[in-house]
PDB file of N, CA, C and O in Angstrom, chain B, residues numbered from 101:
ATOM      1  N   UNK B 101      38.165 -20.231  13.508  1.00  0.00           N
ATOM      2  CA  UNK B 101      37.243 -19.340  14.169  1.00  0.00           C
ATOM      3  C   UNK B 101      36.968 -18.157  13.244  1.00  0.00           C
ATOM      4  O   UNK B 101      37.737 -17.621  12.446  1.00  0.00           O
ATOM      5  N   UNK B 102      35.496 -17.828  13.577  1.00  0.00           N
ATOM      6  CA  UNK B 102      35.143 -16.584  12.242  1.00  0.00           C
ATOM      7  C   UNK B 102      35.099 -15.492  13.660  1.00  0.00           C
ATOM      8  O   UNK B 102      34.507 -15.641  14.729  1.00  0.00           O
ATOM      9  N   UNK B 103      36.086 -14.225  13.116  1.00  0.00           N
ATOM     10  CA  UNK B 103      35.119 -12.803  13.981  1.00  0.00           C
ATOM     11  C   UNK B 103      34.364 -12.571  13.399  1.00  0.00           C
ATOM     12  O   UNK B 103      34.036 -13.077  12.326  1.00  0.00           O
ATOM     13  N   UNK B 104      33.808 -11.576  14.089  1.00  0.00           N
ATOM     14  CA  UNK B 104      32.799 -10.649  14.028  1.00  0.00           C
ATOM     15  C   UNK B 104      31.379 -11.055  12.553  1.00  0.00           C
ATOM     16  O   UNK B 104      30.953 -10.452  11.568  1.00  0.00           O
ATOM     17  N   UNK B 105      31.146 -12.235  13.143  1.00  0.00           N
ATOM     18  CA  UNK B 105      29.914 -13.014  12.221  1.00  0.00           C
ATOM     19  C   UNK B 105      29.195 -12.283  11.130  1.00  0.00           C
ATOM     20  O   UNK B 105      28.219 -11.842  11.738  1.00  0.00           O
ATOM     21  N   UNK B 106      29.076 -11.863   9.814  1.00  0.00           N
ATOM     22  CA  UNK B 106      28.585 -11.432   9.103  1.00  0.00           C
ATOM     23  C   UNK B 106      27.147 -12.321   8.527  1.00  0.00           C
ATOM     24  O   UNK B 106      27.143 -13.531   8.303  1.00  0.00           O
ATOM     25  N   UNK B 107      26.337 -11.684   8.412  1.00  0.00           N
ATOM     26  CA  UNK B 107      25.051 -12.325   6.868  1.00  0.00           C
ATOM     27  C   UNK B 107      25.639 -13.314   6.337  1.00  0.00           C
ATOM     28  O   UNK B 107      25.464 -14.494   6.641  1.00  0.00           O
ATOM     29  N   UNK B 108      26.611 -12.743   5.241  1.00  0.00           N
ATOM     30  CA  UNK B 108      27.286 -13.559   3.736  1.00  0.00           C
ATOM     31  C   UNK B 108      28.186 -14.544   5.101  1.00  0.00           C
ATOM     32  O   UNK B 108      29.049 -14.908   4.302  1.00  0.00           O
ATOM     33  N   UNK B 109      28.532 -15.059   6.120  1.00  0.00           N
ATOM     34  CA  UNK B 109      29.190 -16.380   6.699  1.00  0.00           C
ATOM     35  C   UNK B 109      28.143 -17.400   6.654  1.00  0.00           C
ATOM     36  O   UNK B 109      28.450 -18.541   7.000  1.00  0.00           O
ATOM     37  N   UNK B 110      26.916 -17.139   6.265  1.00  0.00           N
ATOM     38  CA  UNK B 110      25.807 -18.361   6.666  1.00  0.00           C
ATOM     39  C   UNK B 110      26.700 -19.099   5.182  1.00  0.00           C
ATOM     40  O   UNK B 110      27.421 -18.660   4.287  1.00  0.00           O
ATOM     41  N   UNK B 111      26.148 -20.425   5.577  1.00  0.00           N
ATOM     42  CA  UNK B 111      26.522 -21.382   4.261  1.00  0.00           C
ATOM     43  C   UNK B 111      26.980 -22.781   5.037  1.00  0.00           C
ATOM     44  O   UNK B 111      26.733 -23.073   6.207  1.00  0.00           O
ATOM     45  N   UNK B 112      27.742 -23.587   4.025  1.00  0.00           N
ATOM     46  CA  UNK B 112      28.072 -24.732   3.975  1.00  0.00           C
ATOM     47  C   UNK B 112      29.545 -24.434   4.483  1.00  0.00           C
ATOM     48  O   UNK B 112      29.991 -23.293   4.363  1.00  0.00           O
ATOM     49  N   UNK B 113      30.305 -25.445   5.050  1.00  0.00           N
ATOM     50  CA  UNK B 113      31.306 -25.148   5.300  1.00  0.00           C
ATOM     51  C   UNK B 113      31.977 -26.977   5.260  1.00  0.00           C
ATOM     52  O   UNK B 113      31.222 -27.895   5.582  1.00  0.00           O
ATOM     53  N   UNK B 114      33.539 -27.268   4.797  1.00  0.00           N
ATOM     54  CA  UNK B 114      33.474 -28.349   4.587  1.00  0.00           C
ATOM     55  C   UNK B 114      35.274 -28.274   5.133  1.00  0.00           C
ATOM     56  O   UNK B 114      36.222 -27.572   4.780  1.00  0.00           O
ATOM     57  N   UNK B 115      35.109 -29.365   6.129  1.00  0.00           N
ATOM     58  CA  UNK B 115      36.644 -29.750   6.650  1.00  0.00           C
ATOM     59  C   UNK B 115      36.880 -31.099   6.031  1.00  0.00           C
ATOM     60  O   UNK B 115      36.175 -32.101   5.921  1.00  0.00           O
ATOM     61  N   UNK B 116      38.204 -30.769   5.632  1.00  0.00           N
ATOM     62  CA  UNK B 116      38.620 -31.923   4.743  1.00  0.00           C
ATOM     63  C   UNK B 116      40.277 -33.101   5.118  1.00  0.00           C
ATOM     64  O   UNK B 116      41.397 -32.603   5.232  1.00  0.00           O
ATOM     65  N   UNK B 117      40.117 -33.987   5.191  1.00  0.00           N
ATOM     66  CA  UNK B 117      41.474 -34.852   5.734  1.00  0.00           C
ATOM     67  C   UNK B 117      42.343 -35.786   5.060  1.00  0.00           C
ATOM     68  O   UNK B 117      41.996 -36.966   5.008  1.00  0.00           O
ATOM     69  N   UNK B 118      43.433 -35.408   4.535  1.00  0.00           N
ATOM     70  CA  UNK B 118      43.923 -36.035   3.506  1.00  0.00           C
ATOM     71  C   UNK B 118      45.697 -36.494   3.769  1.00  0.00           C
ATOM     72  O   UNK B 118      46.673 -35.921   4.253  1.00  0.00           O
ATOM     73  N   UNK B 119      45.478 -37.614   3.254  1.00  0.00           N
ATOM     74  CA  UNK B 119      46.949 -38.373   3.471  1.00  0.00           C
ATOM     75  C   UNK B 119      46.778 -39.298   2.190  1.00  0.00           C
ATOM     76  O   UNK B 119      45.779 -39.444   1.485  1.00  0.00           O
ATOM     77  N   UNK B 120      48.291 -39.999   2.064  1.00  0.00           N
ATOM     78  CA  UNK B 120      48.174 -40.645   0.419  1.00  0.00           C
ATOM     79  C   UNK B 120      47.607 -41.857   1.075  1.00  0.00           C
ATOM     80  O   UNK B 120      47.789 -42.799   0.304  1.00  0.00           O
ATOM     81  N   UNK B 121      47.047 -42.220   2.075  1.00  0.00           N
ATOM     82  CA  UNK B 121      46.303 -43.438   2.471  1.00  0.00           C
ATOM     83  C   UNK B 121      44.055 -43.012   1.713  1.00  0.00           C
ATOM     84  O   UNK B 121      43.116 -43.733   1.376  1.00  0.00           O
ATOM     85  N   UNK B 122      44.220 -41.916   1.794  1.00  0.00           N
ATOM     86  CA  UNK B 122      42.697 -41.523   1.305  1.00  0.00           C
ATOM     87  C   UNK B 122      41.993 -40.311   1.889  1.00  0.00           C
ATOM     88  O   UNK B 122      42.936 -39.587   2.208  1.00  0.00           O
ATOM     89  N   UNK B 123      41.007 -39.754   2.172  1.00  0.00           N
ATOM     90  CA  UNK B 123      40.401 -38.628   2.210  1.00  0.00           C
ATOM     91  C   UNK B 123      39.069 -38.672   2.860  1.00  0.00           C
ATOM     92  O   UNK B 123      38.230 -39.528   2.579  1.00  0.00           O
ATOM     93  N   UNK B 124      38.903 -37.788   3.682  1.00  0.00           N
ATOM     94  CA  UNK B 124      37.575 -38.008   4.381  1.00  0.00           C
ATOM     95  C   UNK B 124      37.565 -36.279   4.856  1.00  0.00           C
ATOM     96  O   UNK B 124      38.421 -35.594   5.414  1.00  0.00           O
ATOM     97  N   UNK B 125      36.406 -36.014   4.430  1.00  0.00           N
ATOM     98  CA  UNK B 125      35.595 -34.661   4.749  1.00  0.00           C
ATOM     99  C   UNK B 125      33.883 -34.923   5.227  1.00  0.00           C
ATOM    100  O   UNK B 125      33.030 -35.712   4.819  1.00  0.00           O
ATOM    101  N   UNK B 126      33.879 -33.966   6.169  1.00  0.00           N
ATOM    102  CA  UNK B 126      32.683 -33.932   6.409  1.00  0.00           C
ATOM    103  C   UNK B 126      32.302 -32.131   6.441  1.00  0.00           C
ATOM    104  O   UNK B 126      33.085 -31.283   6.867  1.00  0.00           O
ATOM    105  N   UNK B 127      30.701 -31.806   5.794  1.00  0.00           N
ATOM    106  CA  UNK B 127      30.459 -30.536   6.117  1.00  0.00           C
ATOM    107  C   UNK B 127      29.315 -30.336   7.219  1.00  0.00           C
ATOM    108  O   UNK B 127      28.716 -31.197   7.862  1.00  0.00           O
ATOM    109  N   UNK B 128      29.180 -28.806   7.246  1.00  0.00           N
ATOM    110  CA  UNK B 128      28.191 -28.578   8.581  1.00  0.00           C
ATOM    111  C   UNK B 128      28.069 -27.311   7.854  1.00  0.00           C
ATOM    112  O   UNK B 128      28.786 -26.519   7.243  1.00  0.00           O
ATOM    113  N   UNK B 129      26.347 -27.537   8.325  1.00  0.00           N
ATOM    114  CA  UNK B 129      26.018 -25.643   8.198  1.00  0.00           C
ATOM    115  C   UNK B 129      25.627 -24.739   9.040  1.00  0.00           C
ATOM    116  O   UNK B 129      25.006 -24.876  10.094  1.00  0.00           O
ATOM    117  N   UNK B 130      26.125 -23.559   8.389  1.00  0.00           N
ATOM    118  CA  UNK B 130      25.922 -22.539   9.813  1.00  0.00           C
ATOM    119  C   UNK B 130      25.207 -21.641   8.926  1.00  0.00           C
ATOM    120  O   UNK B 130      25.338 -21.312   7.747  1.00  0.00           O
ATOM    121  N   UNK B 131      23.961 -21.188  10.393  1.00  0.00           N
ATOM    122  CA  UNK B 131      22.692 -20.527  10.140  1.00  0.00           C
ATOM    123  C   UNK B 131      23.345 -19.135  10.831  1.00  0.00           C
ATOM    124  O   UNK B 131      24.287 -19.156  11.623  1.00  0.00           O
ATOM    125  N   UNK B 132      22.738 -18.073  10.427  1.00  0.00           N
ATOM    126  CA  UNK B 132      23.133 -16.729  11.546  1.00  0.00           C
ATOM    127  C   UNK B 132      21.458 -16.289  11.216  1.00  0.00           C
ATOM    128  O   UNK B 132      20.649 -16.373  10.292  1.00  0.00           O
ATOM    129  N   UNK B 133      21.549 -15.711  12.779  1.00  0.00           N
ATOM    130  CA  UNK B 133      20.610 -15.592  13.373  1.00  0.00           C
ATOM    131  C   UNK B 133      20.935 -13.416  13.740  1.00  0.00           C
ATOM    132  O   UNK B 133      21.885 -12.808  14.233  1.00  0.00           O
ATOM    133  N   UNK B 134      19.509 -12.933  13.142  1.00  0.00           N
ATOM    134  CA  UNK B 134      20.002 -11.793  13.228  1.00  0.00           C
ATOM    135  C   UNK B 134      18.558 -11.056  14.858  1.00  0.00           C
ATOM    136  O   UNK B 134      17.399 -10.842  14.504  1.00  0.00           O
ATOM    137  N   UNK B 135      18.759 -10.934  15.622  1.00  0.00           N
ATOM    138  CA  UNK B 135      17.966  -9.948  17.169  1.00  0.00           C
ATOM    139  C   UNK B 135      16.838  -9.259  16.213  1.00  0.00           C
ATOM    140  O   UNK B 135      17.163  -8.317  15.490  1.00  0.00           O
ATOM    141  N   UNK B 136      15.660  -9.699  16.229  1.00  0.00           N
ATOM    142  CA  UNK B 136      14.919  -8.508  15.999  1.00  0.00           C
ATOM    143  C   UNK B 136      14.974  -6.934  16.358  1.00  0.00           C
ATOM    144  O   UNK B 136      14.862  -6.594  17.536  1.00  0.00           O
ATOM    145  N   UNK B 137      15.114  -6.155  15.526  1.00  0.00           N
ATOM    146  CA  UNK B 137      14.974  -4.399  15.672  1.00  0.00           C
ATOM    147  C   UNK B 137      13.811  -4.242  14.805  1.00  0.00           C
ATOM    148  O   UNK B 137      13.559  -4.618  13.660  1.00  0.00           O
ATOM    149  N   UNK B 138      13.136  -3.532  15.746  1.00  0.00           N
ATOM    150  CA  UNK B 138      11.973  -2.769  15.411  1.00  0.00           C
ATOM    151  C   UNK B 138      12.184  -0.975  14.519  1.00  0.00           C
ATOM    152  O   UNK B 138      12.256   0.003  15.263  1.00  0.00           O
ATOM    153  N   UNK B 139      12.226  -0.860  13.669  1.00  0.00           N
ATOM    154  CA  UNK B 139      12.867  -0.031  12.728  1.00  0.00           C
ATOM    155  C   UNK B 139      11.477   1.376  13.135  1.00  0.00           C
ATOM    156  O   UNK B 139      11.634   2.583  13.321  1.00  0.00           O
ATOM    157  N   UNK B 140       9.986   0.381  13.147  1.00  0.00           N
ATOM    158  CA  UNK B 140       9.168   1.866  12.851  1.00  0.00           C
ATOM    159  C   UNK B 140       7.969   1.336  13.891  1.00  0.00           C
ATOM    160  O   UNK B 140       7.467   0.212  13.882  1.00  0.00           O
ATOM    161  N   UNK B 141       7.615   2.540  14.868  1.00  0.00           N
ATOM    162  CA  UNK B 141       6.216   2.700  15.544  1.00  0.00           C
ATOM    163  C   UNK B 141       6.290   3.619  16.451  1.00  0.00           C
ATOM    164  O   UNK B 141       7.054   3.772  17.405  1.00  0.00           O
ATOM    165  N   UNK B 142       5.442   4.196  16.064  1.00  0.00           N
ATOM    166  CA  UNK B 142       5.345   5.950  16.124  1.00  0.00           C
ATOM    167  C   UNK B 142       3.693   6.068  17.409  1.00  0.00           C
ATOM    168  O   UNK B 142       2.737   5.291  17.407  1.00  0.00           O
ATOM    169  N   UNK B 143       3.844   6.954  18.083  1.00  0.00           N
ATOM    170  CA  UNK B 143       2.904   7.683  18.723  1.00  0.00           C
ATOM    171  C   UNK B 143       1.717   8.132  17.797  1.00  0.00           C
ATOM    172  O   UNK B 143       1.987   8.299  16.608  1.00  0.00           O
ATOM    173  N   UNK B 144       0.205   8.382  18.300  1.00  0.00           N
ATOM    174  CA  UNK B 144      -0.512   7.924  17.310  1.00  0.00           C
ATOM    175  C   UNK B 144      -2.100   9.361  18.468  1.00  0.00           C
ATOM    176  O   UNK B 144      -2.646   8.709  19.358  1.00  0.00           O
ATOM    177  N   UNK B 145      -2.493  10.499  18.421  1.00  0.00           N
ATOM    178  CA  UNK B 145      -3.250  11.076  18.620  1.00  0.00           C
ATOM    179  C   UNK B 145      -4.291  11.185  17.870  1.00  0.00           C
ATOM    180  O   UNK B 145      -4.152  11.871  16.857  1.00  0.00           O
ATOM    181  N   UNK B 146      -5.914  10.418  18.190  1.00  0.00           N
ATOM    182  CA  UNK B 146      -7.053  10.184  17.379  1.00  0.00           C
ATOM    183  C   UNK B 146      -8.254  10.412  18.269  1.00  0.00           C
ATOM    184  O   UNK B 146      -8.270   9.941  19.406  1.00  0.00           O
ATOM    185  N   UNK B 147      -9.110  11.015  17.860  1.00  0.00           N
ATOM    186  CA  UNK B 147     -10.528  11.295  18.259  1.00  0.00           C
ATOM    187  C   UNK B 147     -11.215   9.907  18.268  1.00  0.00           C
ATOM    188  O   UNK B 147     -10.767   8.964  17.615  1.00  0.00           O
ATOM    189  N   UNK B 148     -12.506   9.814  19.167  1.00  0.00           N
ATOM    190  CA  UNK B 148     -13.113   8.267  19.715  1.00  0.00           C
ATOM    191  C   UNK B 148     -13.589   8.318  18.129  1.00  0.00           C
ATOM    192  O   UNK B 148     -13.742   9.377  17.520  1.00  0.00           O
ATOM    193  N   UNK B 149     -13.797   7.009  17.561  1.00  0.00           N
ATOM    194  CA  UNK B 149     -14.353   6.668  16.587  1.00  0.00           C
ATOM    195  C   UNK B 149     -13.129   6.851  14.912  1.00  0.00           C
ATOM    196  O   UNK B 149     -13.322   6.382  13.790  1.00  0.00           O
ATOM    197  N   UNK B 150     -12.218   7.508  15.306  1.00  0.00           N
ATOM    198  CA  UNK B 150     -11.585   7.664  13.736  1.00  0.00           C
ATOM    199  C   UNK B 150     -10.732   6.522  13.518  1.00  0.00           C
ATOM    200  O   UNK B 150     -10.457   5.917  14.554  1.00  0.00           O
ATOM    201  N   UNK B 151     -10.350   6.168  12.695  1.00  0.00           N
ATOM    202  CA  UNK B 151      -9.470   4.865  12.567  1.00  0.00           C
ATOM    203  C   UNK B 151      -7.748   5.605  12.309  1.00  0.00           C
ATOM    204  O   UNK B 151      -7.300   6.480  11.567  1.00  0.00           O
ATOM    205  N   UNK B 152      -7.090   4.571  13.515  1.00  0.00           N
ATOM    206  CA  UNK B 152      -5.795   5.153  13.245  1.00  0.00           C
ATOM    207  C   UNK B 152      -4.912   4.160  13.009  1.00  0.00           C
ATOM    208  O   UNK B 152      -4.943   3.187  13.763  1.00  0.00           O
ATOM    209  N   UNK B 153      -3.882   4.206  11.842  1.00  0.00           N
ATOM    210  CA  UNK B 153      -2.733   2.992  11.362  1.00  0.00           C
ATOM    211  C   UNK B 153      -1.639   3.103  12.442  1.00  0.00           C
ATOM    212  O   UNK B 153      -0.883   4.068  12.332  1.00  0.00           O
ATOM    213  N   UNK B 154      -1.450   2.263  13.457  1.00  0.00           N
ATOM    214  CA  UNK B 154      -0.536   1.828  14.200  1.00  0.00           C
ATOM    215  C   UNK B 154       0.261   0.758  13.254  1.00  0.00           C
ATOM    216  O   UNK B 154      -0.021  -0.414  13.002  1.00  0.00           O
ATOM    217  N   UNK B 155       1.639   1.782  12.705  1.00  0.00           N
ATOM    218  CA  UNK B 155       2.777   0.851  11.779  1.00  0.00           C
ATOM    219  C   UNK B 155       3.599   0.416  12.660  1.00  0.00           C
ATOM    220  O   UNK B 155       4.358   1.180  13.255  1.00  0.00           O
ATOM    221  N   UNK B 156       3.558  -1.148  12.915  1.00  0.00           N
ATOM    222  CA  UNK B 156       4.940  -1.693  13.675  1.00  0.00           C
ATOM    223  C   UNK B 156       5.671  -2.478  11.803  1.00  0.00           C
ATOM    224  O   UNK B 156       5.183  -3.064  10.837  1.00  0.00           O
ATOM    225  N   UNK B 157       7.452  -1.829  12.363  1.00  0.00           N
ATOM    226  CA  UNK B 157       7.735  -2.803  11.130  1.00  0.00           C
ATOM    227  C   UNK B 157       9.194  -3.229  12.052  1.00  0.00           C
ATOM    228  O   UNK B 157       9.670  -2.519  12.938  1.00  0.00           O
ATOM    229  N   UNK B 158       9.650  -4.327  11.677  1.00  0.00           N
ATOM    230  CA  UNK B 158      11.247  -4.547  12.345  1.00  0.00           C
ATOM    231  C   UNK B 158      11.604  -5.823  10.963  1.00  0.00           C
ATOM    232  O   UNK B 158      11.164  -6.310   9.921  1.00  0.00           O
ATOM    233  N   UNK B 159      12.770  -5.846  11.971  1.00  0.00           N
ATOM    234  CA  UNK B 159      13.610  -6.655  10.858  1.00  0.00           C
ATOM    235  C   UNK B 159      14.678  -7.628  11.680  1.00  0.00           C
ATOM    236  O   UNK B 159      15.420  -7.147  12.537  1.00  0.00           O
ATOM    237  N   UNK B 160      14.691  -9.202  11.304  1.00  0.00           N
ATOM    238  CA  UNK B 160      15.355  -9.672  12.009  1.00  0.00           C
ATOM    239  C   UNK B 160      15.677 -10.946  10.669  1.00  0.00           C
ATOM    240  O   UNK B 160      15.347 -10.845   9.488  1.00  0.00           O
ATOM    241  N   UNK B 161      16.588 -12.375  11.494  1.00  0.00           N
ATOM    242  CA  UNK B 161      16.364 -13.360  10.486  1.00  0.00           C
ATOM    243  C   UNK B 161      16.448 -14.051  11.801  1.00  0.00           C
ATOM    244  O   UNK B 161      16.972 -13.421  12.720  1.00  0.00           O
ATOM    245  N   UNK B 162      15.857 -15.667  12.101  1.00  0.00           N
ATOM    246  CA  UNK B 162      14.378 -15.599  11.378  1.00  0.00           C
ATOM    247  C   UNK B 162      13.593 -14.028  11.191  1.00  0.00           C
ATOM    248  O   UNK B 162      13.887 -13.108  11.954  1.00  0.00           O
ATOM    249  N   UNK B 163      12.512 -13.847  10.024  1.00  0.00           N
ATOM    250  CA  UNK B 163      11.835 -12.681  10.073  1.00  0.00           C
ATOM    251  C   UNK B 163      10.976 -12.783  11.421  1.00  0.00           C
ATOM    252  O   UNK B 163      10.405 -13.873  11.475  1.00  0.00           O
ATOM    253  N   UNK B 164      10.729 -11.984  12.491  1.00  0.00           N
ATOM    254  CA  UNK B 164       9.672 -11.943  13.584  1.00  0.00           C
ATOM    255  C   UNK B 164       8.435 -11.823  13.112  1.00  0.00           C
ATOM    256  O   UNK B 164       8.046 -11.238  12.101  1.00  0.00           O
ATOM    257  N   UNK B 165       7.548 -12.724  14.323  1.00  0.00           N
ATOM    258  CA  UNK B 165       6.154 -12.710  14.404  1.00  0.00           C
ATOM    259  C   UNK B 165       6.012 -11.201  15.162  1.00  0.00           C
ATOM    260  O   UNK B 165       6.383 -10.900  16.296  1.00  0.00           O
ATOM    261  N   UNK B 166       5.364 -10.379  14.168  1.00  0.00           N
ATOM    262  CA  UNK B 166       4.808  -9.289  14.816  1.00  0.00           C
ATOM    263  C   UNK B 166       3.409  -9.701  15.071  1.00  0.00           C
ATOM    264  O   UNK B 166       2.642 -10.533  14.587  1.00  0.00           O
ATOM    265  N   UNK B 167       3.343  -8.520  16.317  1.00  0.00           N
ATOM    266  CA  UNK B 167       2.037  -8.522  17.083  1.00  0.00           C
ATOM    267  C   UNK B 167       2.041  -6.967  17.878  1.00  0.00           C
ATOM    268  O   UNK B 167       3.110  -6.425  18.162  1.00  0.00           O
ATOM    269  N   UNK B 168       0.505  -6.239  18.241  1.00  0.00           N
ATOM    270  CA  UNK B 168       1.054  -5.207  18.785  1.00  0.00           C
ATOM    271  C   UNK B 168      -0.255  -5.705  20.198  1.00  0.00           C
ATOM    272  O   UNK B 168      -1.321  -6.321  20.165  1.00  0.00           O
ATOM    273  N   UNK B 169       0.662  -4.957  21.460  1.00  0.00           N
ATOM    274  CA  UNK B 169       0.392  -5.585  22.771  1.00  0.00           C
ATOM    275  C   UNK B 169      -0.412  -4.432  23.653  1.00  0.00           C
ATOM    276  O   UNK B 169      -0.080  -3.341  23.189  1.00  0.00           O
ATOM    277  N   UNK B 170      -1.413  -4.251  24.830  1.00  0.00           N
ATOM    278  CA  UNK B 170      -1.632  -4.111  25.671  1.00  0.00           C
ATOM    279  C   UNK B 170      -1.869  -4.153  26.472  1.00  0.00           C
ATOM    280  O   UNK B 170      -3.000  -4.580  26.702  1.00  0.00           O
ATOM    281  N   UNK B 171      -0.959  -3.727  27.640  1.00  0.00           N
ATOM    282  CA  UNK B 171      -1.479  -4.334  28.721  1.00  0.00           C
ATOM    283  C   UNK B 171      -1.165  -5.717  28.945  1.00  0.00           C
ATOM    284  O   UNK B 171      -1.758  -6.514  29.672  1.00  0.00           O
ATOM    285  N   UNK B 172      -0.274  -5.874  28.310  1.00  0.00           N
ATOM    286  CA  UNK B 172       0.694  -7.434  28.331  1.00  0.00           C
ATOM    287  C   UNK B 172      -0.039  -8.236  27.281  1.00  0.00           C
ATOM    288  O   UNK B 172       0.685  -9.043  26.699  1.00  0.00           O
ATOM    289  N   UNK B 173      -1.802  -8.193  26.753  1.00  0.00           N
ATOM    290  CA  UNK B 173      -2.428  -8.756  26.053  1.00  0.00           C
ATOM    291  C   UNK B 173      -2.188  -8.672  24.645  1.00  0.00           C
ATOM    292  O   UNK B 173      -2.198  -7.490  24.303  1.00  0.00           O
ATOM    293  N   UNK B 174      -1.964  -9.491  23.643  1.00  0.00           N
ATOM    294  CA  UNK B 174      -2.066  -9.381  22.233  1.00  0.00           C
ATOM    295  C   UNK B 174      -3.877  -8.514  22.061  1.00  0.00           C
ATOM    296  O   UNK B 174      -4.929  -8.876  22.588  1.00  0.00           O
ATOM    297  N   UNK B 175      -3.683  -7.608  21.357  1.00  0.00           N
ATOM    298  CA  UNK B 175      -4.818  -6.677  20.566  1.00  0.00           C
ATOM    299  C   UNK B 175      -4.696  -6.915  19.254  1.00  0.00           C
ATOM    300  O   UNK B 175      -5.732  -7.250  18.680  1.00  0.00           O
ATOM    301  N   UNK B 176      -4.116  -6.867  18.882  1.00  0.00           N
ATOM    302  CA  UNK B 176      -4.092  -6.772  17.011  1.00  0.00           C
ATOM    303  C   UNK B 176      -3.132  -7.445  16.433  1.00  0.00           C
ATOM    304  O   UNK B 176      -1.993  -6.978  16.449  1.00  0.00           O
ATOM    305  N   UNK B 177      -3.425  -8.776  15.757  1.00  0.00           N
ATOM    306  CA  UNK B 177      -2.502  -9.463  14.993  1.00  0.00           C
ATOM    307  C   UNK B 177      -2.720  -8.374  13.728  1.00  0.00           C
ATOM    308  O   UNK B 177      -3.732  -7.700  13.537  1.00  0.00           O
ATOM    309  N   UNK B 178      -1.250  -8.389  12.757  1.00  0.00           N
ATOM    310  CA  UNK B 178      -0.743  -6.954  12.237  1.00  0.00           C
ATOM    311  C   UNK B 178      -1.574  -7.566  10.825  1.00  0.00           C
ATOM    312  O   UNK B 178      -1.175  -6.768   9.976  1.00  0.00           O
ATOM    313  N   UNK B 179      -2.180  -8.196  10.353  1.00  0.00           N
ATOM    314  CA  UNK B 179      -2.638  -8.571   9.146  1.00  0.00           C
ATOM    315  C   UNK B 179      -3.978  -8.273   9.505  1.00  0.00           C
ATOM    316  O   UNK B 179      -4.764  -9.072   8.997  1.00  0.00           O
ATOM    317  N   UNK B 180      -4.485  -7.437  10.176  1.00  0.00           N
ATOM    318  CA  UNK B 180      -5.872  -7.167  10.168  1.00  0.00           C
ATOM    319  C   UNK B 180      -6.363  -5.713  10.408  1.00  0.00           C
ATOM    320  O   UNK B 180      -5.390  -5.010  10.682  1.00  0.00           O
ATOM    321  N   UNK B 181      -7.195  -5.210  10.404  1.00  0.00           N
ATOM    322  CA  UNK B 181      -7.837  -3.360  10.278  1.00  0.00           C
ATOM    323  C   UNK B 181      -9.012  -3.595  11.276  1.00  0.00           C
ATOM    324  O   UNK B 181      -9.825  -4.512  11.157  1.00  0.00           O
ATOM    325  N   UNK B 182      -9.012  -2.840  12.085  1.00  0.00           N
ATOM    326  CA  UNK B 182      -9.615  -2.385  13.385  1.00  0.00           C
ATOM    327  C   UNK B 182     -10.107  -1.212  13.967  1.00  0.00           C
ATOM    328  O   UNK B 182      -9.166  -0.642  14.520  1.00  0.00           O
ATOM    329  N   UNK B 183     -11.348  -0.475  14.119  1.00  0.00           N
ATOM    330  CA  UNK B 183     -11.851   0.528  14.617  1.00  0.00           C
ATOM    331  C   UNK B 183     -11.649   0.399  15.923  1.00  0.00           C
ATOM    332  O   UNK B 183     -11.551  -0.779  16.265  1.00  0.00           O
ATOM    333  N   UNK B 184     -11.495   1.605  17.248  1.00  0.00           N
ATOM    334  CA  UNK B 184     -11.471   1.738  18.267  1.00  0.00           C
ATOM    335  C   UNK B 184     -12.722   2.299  18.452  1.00  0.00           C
ATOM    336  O   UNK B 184     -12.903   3.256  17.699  1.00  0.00           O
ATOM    337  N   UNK B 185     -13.622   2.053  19.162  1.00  0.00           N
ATOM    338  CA  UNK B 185     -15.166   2.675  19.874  1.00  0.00           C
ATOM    339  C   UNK B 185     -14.974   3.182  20.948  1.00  0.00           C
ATOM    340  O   UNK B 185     -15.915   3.662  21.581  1.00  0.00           O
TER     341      UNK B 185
END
């Protein structure tokens, strides 16, 4: 058993069985999986018509599909630039 799961535990891991009759191992790999945290997105005060950078950034493994939401609706997939009218 591993505690407290680190990054550097992902890998190969190999159990091995040995007697003077012969040897048999098998391996397995273990993935770690890190919770997305959202590190940056900030409050944002703009006049009708000016363009304002809404930065979402986080960090997870898998890396997350960012998206920023209103109103429960996807508005802005983050690879694109957008005026408000």
């Amino acid at each position: 058993m591993v505690n407290a799961v680190r990054r550097e535990d992902e890998g190969t891991y190999r159990c091995q069985a040995i007697n003077p009759a012969n040897l048999d191992s098998r391996e397995v790999a273990v993935k770690i999986v890190v919770i997305p945290k959202i590190t940056e997105f900030r409050n944002a005060t703009v006049s009708v018509g000016q363009e304002v950078t809404l930065e979402c950034r986080a960090h997870g493994k898998p890396t997350p599909d960012m998206k920023i939401r209103q109103d429960g609706t996807t508005r802005f997939p983050l690879d694109q630039r957008y005026v408000l009218l």
